[in-house]
PAKOLDREN-963590 format. One line per field, with one value per residue: residue number from 1; residue in three letters; z negated, x, y negated of N, C-alpha, C in turn. Coordinates in Angstrom, 2 decimals. Example, Ala and Ser with C-alpha at 12.3 -4.5 7.8 and 13.67 -1.06 7.14 Angstrom:
REM PAKOLDREN-963590
seq	[1;2] .
type	[Ala;Ser] .
n_up	[-7.80;-7.08] .
n_east	[13.19;12.85] .
n_north	[5.69;2.25] .
ca_up	[-7.80;-7.14] .
ca_east	[12.30;13.67] .
ca_north	[4.50;1.06] .
c_up	[-7.80;-7.87] .
c_east	[13.20;12.90] .
c_north	[3.30;-0.03] .
This chain:
REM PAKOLDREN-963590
seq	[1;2;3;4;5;6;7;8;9;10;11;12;13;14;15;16;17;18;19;20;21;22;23;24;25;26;27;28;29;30;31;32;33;34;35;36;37;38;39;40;41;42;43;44;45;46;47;48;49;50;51;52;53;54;55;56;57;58;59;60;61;62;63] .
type	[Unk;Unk;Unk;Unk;Unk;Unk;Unk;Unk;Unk;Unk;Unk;Unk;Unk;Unk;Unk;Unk;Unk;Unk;Unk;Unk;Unk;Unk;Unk;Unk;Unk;Unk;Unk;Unk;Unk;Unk;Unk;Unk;Unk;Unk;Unk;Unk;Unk;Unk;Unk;Unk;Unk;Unk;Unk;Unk;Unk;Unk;Unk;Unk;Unk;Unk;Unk;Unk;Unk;Unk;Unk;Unk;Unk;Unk;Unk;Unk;Unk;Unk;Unk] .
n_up	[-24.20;-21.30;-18.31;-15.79;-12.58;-10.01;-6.95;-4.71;-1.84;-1.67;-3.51;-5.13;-6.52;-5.07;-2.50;0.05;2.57;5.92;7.34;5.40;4.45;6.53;7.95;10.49;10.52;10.36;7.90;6.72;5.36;3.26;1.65;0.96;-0.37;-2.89;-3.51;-4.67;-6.76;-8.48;-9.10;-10.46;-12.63;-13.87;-14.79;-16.03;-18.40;-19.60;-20.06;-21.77;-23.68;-24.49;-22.82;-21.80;-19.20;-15.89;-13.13;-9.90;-7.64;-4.44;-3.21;-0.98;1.47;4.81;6.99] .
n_east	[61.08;61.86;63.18;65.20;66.65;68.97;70.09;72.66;74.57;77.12;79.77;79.68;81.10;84.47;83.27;84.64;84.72;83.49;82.37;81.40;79.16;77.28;74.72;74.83;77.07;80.80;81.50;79.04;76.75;78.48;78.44;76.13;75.53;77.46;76.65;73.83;74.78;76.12;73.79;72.41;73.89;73.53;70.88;70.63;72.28;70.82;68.60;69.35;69.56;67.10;65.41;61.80;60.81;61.96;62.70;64.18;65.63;66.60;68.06;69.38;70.02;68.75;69.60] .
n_north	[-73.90;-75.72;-75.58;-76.98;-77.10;-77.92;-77.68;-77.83;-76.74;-77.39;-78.11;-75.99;-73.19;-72.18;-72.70;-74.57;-75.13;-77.11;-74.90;-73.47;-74.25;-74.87;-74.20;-71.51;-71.89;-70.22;-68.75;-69.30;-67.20;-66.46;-68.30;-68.76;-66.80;-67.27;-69.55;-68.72;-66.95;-68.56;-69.55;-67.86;-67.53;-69.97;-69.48;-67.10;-67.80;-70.39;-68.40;-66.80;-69.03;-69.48;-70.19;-70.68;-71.44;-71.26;-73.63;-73.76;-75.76;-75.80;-78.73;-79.54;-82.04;-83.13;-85.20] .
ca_up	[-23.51;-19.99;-17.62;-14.12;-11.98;-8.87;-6.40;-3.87;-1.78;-1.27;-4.83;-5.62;-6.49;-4.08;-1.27;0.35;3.96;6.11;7.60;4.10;3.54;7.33;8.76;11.51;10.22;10.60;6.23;6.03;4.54;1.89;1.05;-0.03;-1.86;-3.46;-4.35;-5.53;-7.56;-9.44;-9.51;-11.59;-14.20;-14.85;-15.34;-17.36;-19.59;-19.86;-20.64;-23.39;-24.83;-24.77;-21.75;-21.34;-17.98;-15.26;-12.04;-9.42;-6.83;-3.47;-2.96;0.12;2.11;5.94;7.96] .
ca_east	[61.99;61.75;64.97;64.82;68.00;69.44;71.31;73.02;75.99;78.55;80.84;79.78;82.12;84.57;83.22;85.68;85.24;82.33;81.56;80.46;77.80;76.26;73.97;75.14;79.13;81.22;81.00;77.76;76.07;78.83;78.36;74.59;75.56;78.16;75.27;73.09;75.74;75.86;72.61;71.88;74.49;72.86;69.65;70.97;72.78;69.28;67.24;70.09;69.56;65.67;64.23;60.68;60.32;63.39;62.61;65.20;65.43;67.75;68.10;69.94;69.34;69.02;69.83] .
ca_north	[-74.79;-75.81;-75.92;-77.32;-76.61;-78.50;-77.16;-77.90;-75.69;-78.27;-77.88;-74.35;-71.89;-71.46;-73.39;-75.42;-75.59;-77.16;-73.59;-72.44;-74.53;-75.33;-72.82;-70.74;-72.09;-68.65;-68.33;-70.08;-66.60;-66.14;-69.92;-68.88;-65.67;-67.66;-70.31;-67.80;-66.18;-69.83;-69.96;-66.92;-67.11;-70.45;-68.92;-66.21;-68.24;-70.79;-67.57;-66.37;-70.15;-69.65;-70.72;-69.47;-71.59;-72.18;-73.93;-73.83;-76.03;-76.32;-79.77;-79.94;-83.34;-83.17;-86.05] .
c_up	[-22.01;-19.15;-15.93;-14.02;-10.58;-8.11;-5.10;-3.22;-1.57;-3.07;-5.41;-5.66;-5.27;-2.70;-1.01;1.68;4.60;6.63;6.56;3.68;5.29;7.95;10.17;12.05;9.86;8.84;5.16;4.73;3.20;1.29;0.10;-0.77;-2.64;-4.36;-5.50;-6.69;-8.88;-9.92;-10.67;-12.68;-14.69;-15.79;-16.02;-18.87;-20.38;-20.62;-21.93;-24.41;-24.65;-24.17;-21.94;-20.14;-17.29;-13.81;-11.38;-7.57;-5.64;-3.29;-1.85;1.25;3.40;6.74;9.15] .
c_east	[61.83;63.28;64.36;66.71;67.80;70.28;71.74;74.78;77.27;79.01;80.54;80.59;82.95;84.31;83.78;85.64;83.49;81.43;81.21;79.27;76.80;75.88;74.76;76.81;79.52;81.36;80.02;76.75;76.87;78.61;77.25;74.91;76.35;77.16;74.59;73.14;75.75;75.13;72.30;72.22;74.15;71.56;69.66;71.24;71.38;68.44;67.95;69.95;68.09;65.03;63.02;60.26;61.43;62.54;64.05;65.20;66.76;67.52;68.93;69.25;69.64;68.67;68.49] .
c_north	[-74.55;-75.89;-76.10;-77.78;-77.16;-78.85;-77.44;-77.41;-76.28;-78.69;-77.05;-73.99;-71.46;-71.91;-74.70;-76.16;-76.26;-76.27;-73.24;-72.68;-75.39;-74.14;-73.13;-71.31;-70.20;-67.97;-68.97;-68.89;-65.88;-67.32;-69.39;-67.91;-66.03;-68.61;-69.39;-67.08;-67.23;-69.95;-69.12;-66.65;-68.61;-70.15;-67.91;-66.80;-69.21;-69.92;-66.68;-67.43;-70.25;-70.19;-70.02;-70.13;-72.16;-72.11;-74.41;-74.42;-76.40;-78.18;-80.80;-80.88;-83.06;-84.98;-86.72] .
């Protein structure tokens, strides 16, 4: 099984404000460890339901 993942930090866990999710916003680098944090218990849970390939992609759109 394949899994492809797409992420983006605006409705993560927790992030609420627009400093959490714009670089060099005053809780832009808990925004990403908050991301990241998301990210991995999908890919845990994926590789407990039998992934043998997860691609994980940011998908944040710039202007």
């Amino acid at each position: 099984m394949c899994i492809y993942v797409s992420v983006h930090m605006e409705g993560v866990t927790g992030l609420v404000d627009a400093d959490d999710v714009r670089p060099g916003g005053r809780d832009y680098e808990r925004g990403r460890s908050m991301m990241a944090e998301d990210v991995n218990a999908a890919v845990r849970g994926a590789l407990t339901a039998g992934a043998a390939d997860i691609l994980v992609n940011d998908s944040c759109l710039r202007a």
